[in-house]
N, C-alpha and C positions, 0 to 999 in steps of 0.2 A: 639368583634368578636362574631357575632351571629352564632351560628351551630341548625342544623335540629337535631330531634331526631332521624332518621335512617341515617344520614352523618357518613360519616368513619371517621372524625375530630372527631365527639361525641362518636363514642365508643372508638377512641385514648382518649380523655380526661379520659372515663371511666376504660380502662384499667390503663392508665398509676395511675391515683388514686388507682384501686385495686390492684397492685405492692406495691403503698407506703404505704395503710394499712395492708397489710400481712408482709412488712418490718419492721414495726413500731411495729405490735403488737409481731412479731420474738422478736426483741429487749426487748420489754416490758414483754415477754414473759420467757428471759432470765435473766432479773431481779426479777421477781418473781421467780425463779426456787434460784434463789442465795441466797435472803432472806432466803427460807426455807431451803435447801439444805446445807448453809452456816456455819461453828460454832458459829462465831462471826462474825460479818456483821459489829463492829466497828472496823476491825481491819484495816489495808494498803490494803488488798488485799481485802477485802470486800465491803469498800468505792470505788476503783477502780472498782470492777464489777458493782456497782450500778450507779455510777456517767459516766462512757464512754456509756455505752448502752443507758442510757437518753439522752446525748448529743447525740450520735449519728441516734437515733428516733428522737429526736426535727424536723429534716431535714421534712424527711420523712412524718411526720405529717402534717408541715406548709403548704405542696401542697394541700392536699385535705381540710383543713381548709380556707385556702387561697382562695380558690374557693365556698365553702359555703358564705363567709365572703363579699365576692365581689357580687354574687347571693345576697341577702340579702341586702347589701347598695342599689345595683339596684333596687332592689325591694321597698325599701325604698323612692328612688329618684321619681320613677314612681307614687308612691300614694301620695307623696308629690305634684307633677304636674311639677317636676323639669325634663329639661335632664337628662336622667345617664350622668355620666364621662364618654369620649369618650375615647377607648381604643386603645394604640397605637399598631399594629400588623405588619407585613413583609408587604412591600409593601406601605407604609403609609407612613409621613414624621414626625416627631415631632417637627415641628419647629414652633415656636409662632408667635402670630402676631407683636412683637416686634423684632422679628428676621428677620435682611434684607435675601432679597432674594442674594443668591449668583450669582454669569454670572457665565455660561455655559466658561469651561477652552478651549483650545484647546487639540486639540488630541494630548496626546506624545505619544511617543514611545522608546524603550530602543533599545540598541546597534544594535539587530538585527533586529533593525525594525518592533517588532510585538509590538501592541496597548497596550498600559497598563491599567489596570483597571479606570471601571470609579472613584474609590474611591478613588484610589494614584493622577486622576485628580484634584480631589475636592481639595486636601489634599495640591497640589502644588499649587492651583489656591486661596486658601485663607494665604499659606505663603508669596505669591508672593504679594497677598493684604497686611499682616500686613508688611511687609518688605518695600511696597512702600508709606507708613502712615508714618513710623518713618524718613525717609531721607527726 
């Protein structure tokens, strides 16, 4: 997914990153407060304030890391002379070149007649496949 630098996708990326570093360093933030704050940091309850706060940063971290990390291989791939890895986004298909193409299902419809998604199509129109495989 390539984005412009003035695209309202790229400052959604951007925001949504500086959410999960002000969440993360909250967290992080809260464990250092325990440490010092704390009597004993081995005790039940002090292993607990140190050990949830970091599990629950770990999250929060991975996205903005996760996106360096991905920058960064690209960047890699590029000076290599390689494709980047093609990214799969909405709207896209992830399906391999060893994956048959599927036929187009017919239209159902449920009791009152109104269309049903095209997804519960797909969904009927590959049971309908393995079911007439096995008889």
């Amino acid at each position: 997914m390539t984005t412009t630098i003035g695209s309202p996708m790229k400052r959604e990326e951007t925001l949504l990153n500086l959410v999960c570093l002000v969440v993360a360093g909250g967290f992080l933030v809260l464990v250092a407060y325990n440490l010092f704050a704390a009597g004993s940091i081995i005790s039940t309850d002090g292993l607990f304030m140190i050990v949830v706060p970091l599990v629950l940063a770990l999250p929060f971290i991975l996205v903005p890391v996760g996106k360096v990390v991905a920058g960064r291989l690209e960047m890699r791939a590029i000076k290599s002379g390689k494709a980047p890895p093609r990214q799969v986004t909405s709207g896209t298909a992830a399906l391999s070149a060893s994956t048959p193409a599927l036929k187009s299902a017919p239209a159902l419809t449920d009791a009152k007649g109104r269309a049903m998604p095209p997804d519960v199509n797909r969904m009927v129109a590959e049971m309908n496949k393995t079911e007439g495989g096995k008889q």
